[in-house]
BAFI-3210 file (N, C-alpha, C; in Angstrom, 3 decimals, decimal comma, padded with zeros to 6 digits):
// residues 166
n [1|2|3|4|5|6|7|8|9|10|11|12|13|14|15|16|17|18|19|20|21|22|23|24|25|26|27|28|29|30|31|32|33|34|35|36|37|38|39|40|41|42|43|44|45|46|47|48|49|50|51|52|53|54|55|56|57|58|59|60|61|62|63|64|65|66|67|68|69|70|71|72|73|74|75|76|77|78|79|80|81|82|83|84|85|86|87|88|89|90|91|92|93|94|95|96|97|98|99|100|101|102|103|104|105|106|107|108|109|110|111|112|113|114|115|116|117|118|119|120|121|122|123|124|125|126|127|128|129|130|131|132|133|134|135|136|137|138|139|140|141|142|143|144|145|146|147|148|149|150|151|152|153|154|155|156|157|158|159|160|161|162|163|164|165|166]
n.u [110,494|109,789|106,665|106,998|105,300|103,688|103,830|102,196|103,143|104,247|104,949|107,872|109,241|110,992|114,346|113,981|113,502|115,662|115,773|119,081|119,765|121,201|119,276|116,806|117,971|117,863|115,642|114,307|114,952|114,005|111,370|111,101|111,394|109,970|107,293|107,639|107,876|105,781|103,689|104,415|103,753|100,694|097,578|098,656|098,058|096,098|096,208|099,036|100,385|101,148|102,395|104,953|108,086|110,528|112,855|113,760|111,120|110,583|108,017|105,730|103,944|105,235|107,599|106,510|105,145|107,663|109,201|107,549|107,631|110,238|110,304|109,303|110,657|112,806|112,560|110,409|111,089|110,326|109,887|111,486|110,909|111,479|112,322|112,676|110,268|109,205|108,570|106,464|103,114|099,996|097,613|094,901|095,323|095,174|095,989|095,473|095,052|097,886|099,474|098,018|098,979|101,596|101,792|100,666|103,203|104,665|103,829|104,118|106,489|107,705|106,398|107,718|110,448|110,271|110,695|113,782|116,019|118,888|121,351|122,877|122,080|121,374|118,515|114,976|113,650|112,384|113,741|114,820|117,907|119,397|121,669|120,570|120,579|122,124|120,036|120,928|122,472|119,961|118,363|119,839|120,448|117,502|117,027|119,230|117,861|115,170|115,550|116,921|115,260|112,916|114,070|114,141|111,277|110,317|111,269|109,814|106,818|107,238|107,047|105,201|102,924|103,839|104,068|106,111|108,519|108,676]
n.v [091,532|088,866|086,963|086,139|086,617|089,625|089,408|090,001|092,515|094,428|097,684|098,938|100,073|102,658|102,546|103,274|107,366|108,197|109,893|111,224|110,156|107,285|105,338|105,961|105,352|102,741|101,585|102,729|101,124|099,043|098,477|099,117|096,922|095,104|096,095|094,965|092,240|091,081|092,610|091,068|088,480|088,737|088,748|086,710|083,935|081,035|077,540|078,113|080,000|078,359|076,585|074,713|075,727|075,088|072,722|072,584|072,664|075,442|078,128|080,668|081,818|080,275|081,305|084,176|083,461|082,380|084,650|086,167|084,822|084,652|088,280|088,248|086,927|087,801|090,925|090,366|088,814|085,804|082,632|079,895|076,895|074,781|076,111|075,183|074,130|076,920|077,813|076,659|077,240|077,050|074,435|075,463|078,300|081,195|083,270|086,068|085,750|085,158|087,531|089,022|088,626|088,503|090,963|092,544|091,275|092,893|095,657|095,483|094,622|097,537|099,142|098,308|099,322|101,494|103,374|102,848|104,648|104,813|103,167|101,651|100,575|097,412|095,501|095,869|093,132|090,521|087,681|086,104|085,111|084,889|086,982|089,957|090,863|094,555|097,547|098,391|095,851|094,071|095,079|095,238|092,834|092,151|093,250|092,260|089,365|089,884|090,861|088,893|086,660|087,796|088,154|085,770|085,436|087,149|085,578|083,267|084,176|085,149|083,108|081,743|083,371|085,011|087,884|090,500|092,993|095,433]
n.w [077,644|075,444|076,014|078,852|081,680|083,719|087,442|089,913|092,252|095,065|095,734|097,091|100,109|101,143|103,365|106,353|107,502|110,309|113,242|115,144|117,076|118,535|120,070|118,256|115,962|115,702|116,351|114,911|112,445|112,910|113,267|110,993|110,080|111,032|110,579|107,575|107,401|108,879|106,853|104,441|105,314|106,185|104,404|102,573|100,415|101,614|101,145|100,694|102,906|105,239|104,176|103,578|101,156|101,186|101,428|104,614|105,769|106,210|106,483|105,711|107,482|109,688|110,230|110,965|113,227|114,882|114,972|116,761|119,556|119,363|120,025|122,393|124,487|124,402|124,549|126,826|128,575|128,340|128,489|126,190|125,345|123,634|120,615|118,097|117,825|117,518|114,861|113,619|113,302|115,018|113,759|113,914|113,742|111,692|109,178|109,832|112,974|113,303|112,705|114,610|116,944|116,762|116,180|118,607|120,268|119,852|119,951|123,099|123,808|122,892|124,697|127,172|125,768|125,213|127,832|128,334|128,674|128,232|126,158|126,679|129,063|130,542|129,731|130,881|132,194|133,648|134,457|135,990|137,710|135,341|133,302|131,656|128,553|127,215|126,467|123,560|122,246|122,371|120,829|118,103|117,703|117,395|115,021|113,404|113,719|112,796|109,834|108,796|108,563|106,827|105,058|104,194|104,459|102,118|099,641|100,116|100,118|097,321|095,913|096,571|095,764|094,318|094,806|095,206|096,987|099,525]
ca.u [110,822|108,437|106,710|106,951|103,939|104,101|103,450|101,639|104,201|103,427|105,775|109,207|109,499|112,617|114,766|113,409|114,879|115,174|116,693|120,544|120,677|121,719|118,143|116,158|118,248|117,870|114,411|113,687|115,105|113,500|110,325|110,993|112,000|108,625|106,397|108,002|107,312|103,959|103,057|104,989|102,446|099,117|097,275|099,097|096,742|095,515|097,601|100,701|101,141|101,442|103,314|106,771|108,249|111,853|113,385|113,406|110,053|110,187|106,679|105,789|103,031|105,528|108,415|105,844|104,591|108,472|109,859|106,680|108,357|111,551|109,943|108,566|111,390|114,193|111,943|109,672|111,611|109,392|111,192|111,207|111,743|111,779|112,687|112,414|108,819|108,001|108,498|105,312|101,728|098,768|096,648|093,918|095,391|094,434|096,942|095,244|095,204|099,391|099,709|097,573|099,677|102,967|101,538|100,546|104,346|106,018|103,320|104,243|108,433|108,252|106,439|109,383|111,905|109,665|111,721|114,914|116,799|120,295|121,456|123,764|121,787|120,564|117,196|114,509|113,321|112,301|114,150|115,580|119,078|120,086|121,881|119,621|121,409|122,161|119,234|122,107|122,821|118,961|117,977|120,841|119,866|116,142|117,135|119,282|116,840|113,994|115,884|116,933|113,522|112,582|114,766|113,291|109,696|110,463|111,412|108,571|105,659|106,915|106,921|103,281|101,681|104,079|103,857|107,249|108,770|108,794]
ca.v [090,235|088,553|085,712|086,384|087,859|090,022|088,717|091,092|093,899|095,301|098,488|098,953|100,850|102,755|102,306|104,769|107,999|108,509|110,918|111,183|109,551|105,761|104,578|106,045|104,919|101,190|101,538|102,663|100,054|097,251|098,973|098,755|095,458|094,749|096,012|094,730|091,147|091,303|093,127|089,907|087,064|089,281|088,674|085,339|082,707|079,765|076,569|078,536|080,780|077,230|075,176|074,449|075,673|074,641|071,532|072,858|073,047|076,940|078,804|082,201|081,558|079,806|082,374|085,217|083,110|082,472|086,056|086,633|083,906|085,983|089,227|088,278|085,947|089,238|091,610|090,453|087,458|084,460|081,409|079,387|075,479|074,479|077,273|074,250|074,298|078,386|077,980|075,792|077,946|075,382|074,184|076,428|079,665|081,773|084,480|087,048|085,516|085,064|088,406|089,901|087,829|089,345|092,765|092,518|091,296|094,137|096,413|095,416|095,008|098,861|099,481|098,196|100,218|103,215|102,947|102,622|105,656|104,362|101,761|100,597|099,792|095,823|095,320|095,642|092,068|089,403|086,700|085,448|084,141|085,589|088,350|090,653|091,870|095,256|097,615|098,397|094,531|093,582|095,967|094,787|091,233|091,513|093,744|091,104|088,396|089,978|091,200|087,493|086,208|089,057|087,921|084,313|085,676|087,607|084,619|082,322|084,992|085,078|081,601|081,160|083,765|086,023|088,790|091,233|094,060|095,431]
ca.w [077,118|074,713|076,248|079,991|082,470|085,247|088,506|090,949|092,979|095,890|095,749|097,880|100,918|101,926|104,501|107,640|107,762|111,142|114,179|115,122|118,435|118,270|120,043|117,820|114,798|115,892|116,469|113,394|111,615|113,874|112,888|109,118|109,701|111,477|109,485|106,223|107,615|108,867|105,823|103,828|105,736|105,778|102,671|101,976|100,389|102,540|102,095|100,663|104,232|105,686|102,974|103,224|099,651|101,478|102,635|106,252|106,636|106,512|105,716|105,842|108,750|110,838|110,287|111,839|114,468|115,376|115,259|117,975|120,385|119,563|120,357|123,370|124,738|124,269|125,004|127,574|129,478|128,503|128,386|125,661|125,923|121,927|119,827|116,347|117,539|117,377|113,766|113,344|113,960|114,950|112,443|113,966|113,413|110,846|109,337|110,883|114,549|113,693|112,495|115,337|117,786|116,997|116,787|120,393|120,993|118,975|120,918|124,092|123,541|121,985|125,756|127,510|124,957|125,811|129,132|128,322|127,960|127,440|124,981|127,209|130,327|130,635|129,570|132,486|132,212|134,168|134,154|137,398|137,254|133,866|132,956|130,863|127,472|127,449|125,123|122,654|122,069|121,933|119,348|117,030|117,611|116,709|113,793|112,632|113,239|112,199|108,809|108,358|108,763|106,459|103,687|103,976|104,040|100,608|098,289|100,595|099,356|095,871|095,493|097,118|094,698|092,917|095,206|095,684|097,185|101,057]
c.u [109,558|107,920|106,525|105,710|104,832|103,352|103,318|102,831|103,648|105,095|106,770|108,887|110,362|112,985|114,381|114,328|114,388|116,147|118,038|120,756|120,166|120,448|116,962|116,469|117,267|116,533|113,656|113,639|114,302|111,914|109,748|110,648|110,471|108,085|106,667|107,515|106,166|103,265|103,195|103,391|100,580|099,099|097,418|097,803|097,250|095,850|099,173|101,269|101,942|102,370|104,812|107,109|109,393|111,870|113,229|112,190|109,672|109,081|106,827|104,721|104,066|106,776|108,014|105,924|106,626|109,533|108,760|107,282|109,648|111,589|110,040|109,752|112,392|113,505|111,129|109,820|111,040|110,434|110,806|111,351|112,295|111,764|112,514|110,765|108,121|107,789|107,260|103,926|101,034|097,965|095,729|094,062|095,578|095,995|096,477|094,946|096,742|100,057|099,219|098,216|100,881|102,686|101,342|101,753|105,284|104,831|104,101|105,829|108,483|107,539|107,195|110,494|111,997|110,743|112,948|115,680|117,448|120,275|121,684|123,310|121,170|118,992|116,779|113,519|113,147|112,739|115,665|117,087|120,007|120,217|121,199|120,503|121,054|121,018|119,968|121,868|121,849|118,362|118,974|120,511|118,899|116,240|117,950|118,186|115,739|114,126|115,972|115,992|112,759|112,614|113,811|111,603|109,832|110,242|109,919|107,124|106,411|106,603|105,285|102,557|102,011|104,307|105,460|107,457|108,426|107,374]
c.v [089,570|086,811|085,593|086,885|088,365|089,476|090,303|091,815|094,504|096,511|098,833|099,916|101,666|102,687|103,939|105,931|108,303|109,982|110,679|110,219|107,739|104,944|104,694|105,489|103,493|100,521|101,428|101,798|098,871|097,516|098,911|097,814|094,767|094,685|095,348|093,268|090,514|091,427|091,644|088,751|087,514|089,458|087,517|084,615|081,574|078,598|077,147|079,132|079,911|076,653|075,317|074,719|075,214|072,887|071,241|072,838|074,420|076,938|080,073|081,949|081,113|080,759|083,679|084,789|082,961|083,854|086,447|085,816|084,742|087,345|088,792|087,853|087,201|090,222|091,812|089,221|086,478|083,666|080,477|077,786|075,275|075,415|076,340|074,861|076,016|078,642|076,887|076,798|076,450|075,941|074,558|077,846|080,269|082,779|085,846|086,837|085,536|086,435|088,996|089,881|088,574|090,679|093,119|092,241|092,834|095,452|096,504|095,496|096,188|099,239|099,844|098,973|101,360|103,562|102,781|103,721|105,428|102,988|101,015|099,768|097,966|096,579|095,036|094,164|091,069|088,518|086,424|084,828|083,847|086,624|088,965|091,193|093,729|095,957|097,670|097,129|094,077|094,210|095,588|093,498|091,085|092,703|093,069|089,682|088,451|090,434|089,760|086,585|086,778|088,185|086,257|084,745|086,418|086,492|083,414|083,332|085,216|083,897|081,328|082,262|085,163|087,724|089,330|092,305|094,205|095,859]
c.w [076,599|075,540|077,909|080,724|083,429|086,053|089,009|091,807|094,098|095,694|096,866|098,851|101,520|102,510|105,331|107,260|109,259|112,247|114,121|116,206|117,871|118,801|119,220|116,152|114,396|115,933|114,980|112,551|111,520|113,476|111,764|108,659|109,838|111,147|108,050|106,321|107,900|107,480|104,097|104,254|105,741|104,121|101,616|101,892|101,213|101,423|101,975|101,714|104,719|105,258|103,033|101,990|099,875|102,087|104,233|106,590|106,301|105,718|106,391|107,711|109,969|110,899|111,492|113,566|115,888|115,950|116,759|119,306|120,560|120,605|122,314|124,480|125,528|125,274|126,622|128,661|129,657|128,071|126,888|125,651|124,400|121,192|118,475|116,476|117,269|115,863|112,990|114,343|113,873|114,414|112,247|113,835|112,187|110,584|109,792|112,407|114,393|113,568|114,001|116,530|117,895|116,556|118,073|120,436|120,743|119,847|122,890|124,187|123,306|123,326|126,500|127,034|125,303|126,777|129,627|127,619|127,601|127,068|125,738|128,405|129,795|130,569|130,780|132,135|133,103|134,512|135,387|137,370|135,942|133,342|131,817|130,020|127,297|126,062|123,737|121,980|121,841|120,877|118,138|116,886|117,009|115,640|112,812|112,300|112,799|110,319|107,985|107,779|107,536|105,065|103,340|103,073|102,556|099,523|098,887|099,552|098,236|095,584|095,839|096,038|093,618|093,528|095,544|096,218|098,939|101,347]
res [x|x|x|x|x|x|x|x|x|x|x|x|x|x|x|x|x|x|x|x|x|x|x|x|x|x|x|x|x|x|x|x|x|x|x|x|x|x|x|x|x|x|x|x|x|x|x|x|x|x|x|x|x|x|x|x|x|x|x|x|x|x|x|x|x|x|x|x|x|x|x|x|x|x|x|x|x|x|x|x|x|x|x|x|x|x|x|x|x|x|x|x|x|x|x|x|x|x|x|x|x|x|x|x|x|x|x|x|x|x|x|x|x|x|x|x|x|x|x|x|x|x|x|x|x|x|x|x|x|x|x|x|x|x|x|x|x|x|x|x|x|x|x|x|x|x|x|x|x|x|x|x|x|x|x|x|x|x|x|x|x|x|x|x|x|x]
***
């Protein structure tokens, strides 16, 4: 088209291929999903990571920092009180302290998974006085919410500098 530029590309990734059995599918995915988002907020320029381009508030920086609250929460039985607030990083963190942050969670949750032969058993978690979702049911969860999240962070990093693709 005459008249148009290109904006910078980072090139697509495919969806995993992975094994047959149903934990390793789920894994895979959550893995895709993982890296595809991370890989979304590293690299972002400094005020756009931050910047609200939405109404809500949403930014790419506070998206990350919230999927790590996620992670950790599912995964690793921390409580959360305000779930509005995990979607706000403080004003001292850097995108590589938010990135490095929820790599340590997604390290430590894929510990825990290590561990869990069947789908179906409850997660071995912490959390005193609340039934633990079964691994099955938490792996579908943070592969929806981290896909969700995903989709956000896509149109957030084009809008901050043009950048596309997984």
């Amino acid at each position: 088209m005459a008249g148009t530029s290109r904006r910078p590309r980072r090139g697509d990734t495919p969806p995993p291929r992975t094994a047959n059995n149903e934990t390793e599918v789920l894994r895979g995915f959550l893995d895709y999903l993982r890296t595809s988002i991370a890989a979304k907020v590293e690299g972002a320029p400094e005020p756009q990571v931050r910047t609200a381009a939405v109404p809500s508030g949403t930014n790419l920086l506070g998206l990350l920092n919230h999927l790590t609250f996620v992670e950790r929460s599912l995964f690793l039985g921390d409580d959360v009180a305000d779930w509005q607030a995990t979607f706000r990083a403080a004003p001292t963190d850097g995108v590589a302290d938010v990135v490095a942050r929820y790599r340590a969670a997604v390290e430590r949750a894929d510990e825990v998974l290590d561990g869990c032969a069947d789908p179906g058993a409850p997660l071995p978690r912490p959390r005193p006085g609340r039934t633990a979702p079964s691994v099955r049911w938490a792996l579908t969860h943070m592969i929806e919410e981290t896909g969700r999240h995903a989709g956000h962070a896509d149109i957030l990093r084009e809008l901050a500098d043009g950048s596309t693709g997984r």
